[in-house]
C-alpha positions as CSV (number, residue, x, y, z in Angstrom):
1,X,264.6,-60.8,146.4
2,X,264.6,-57.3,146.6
3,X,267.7,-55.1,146.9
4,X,267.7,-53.6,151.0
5,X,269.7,-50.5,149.4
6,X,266.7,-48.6,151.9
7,X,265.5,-50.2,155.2
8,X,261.5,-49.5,154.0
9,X,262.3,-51.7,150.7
10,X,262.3,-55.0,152.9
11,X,258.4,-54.3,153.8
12,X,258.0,-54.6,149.2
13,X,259.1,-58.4,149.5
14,X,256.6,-61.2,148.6
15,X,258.3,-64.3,148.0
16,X,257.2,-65.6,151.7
17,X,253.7,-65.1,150.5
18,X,251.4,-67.7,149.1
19,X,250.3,-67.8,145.3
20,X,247.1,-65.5,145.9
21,X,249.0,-63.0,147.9
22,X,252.1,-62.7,145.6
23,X,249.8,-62.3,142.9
24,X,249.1,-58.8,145.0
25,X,252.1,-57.9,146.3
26,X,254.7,-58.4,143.3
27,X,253.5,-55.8,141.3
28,X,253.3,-53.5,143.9
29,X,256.9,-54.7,145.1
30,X,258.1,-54.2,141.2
31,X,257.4,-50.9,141.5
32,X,258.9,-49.8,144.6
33,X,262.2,-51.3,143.5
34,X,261.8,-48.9,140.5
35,X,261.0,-45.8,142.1
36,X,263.8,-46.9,144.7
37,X,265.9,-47.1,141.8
38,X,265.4,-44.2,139.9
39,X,264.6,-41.3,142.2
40,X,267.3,-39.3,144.3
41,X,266.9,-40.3,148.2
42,X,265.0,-37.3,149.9
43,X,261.5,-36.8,152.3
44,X,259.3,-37.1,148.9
45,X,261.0,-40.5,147.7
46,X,260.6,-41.6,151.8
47,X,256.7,-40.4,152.1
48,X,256.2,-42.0,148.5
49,X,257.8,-45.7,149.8
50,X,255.3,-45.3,152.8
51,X,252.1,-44.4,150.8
52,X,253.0,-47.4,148.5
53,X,253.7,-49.5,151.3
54,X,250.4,-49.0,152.9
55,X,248.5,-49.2,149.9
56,X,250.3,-52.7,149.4
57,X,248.9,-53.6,152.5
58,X,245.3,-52.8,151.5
59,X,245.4,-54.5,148.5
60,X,247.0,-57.7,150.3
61,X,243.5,-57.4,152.8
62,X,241.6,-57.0,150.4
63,X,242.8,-60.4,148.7
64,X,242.2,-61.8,152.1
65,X,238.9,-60.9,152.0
């Protein structure tokens, strides 16, 4: 599970997902909780959450197919 330390990080999680999709989406969620992690709260960290998140998303379609 990932850590809800920001509201944004519940969007990274991927254990509801089947096989295929998780396959997408836990790297991508890996990586938020990283940068979540490690990088002082501000409007860059926020905007950089977002991009990720929506790149997430387009990489999850794209699975889809």
């Amino acid at each position: 599970m990932i850590a809800a330390s920001n509201p944004i990080m519940r969007y990274f999680e991927y254990a509801h997902l089947p096989p295929q999709l998780q396959e997408v989406s836990k790297p991508i969620g890996e990586l938020a909780v990283l940068m979540n992690d490690n990088l002082p709260d501000g409007p860059e960290k926020s905007a950089g959450l977002r991009k990720l998140l929506e790149a997430k998303d387009c990489l999850v379609r794209a699975r889809l197919g």
